[in-house]
C-alpha positions in Angstrom: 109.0 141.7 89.3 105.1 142.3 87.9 102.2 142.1 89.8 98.9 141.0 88.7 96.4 143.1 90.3 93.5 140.8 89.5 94.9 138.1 91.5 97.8 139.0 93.6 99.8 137.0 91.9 103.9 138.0 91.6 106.0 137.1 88.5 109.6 137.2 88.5 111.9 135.4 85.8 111.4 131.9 87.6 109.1 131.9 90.1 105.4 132.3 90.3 103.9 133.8 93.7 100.8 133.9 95.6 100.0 136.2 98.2 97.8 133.1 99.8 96.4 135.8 102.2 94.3 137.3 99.3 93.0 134.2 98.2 89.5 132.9 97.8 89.8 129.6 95.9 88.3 131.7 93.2 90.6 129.9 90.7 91.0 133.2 88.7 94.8 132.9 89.3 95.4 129.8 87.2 92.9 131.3 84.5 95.1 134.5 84.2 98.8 133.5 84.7 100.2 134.3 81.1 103.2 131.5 81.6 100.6 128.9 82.5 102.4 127.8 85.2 99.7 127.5 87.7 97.0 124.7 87.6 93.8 123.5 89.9 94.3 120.1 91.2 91.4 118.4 92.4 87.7 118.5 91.3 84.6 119.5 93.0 81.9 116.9 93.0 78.4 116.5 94.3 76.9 113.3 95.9 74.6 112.3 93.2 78.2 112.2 90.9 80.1 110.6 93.6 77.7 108.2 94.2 77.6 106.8 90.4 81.4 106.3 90.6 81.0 104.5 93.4 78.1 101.8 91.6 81.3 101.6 88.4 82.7 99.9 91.3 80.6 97.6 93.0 81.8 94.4 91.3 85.0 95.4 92.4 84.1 95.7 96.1 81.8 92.2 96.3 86.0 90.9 94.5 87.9 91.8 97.5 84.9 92.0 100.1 86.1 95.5 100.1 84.3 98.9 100.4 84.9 102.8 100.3 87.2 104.8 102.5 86.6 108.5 103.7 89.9 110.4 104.1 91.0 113.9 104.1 91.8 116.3 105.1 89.1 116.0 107.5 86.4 114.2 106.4 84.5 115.1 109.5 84.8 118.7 109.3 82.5 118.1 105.9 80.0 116.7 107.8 76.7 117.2 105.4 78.6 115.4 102.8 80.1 112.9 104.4 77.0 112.1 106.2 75.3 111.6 102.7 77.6 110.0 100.6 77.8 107.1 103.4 74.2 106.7 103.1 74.7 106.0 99.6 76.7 103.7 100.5 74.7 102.2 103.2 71.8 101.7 101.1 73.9 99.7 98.0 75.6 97.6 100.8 78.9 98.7 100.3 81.4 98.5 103.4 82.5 102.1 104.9 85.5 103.8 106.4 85.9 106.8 107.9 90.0 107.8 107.9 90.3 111.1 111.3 92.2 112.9 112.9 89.7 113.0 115.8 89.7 116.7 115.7 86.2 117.6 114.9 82.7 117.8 117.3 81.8 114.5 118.9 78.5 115.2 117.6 80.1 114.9 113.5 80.6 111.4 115.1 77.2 110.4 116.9 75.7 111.9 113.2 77.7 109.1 111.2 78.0 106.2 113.4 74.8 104.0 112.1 76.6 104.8 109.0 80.6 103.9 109.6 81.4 100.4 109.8 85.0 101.2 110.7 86.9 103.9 112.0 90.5 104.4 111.3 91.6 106.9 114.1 95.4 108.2 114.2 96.6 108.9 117.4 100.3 110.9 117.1 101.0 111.5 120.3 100.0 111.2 123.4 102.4 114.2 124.9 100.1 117.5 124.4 102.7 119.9 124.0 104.5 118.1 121.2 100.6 117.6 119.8 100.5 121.2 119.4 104.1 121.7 118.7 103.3 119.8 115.4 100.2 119.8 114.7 98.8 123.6 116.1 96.1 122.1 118.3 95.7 120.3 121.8 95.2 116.3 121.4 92.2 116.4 124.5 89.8 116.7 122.1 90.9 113.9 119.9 91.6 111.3 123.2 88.3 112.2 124.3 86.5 111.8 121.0 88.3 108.1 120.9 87.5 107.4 124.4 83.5 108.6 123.6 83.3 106.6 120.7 85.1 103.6 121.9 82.5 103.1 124.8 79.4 103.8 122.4 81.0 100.3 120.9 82.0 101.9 117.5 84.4 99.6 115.5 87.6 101.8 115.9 91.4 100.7 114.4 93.9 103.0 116.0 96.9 104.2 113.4 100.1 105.3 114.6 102.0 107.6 112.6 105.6 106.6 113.5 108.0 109.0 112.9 111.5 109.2 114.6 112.8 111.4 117.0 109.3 112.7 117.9 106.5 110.0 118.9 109.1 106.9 118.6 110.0 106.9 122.4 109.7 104.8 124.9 107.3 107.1 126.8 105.3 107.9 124.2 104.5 104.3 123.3 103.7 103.0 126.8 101.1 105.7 127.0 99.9 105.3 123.5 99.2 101.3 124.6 98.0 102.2 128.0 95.3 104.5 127.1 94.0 102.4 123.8 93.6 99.4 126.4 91.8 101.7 128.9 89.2 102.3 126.0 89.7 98.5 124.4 90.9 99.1 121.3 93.6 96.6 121.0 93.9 96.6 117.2 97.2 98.8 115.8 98.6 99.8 112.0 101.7 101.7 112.1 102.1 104.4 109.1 105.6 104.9 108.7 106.5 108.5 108.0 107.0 109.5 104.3 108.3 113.0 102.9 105.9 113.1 100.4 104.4 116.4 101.9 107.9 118.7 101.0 107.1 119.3 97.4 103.3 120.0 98.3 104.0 122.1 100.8 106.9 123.9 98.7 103.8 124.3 96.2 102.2 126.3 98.5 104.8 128.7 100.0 105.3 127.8 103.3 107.4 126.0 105.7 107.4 122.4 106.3 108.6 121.4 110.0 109.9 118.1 109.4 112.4 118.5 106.9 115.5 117.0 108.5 113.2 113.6 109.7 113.9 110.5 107.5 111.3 108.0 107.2 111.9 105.4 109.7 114.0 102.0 108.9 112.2 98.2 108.8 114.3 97.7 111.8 113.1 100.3 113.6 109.2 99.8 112.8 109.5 96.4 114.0 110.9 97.3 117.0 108.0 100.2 117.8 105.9 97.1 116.7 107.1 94.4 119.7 106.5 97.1 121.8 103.2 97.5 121.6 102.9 93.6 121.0 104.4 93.1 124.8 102.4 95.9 126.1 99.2 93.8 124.6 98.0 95.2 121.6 97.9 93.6 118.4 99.9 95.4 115.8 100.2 95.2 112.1 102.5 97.8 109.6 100.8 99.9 107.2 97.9 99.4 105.3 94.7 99.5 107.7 
């Protein structure tokens, strides 16, 4: 094995390591690996840059009656951008979406709202100990940041991430209905679970929780989806 002192990184005849608690996103690692076997993905970008992209595309968005939307990550926890980059938008007319977790200061939502004509909010679970099980933090923040927003009459779609075995109960829907209707969102998009997250989180060295859950069957969407159609919400799979 050889170490690269400049970066931390460890070659050995087939594998490429990172000591990840070193790094600084200083990018010297991909510059320096003699086997070339490292690369940046992603781009930064500023608003002005951003926001011309976005004009390439207008035609496109007065087509479909479409717009932009702003995922993650956490879109919220870059709150200056995103703040800004929706004003663009805002000010060319183009239709916005903001894609959270709800994990973020309910503050990151009040600065935004003028500016969001839709939020798509994903609600895993309503059990906190399986919330943090999963995810590393409590879901009382995230209900009460939907149950804030929801009364300040913010246009809110509710995304269920269904995957099996975990939030696919019985229990776990009947909440999940009961508290959207208490804050009258009735509008549902289930996201079936995909294992497209293994090979990026293999990229990075570590562990990935959920390798032994397969993505859920048509049959058994539809059935999470009569559910929540009986308990009175109106329910629609993928997309959103």
């Amino acid at each position: 094995m050889k170490i690269c002192p400049r970066t931390a990184i460890a070659y050995t005849a087939d594998k490429v390591r990172i000591n990840r608690r070193l790094c600084n996103l200083c990018r010297k690692c991909a510059q320096n690996c003699p086997a070339e076997a490292l690369t940046i993905i992603g781009r930064e970008i500023c608003v002005a840059d951003l926001t011309k992209e976005m004009e390439r595309d207008m035609p496109f968005y007065a087509e479909s009656k479409g717009g932009i939307t702003v995922s993650g990550g956490e879109p919220l926890l870059q709150i200056d951008f995103l703040d800004a980059i929706l004003k663009e938008c805002k000010e060319r007319g183009i239709h916005t979406a903001v894609d959270t977790c709800g994990y973020a200061p309910y503050k990151a939502f009040e600065r935004i709202s003028d500016k969001t004509d839709l939020f798509l909010y994903d609600i895993k679970t309503m059990n906190d100990k399986i919330h943090e099980k999963y995810t590393g933090v409590s879901n009382r923040l995230i209900l009460e940041n939907l149950k804030r927003s929801a009364e300040s009459g913010r246009n809110i779609l509710a995304r269920f991430p269904v995957i099996p075995g975990i939030n696919d109960d019985e229990d776990n829907i009947a909440r999940t209905a009961e508290f959207l209707l208490s804050c009258d969102v009735r509008g549902v998009s289930l996201l079936p679970y995909h294992r497209a997250g293994i090979e990026k989180y293999k990229s990075l060295n570590r562990a990935y929780k959920l390798k032994k859950i397969q993505s859920p069957s048509s049959e058994e969407l539809n059935l999470v989806k009569d559910k929540l159609e009986t308990l009175g919400l109106k329910v629609r799979i993928g997309g959103g």
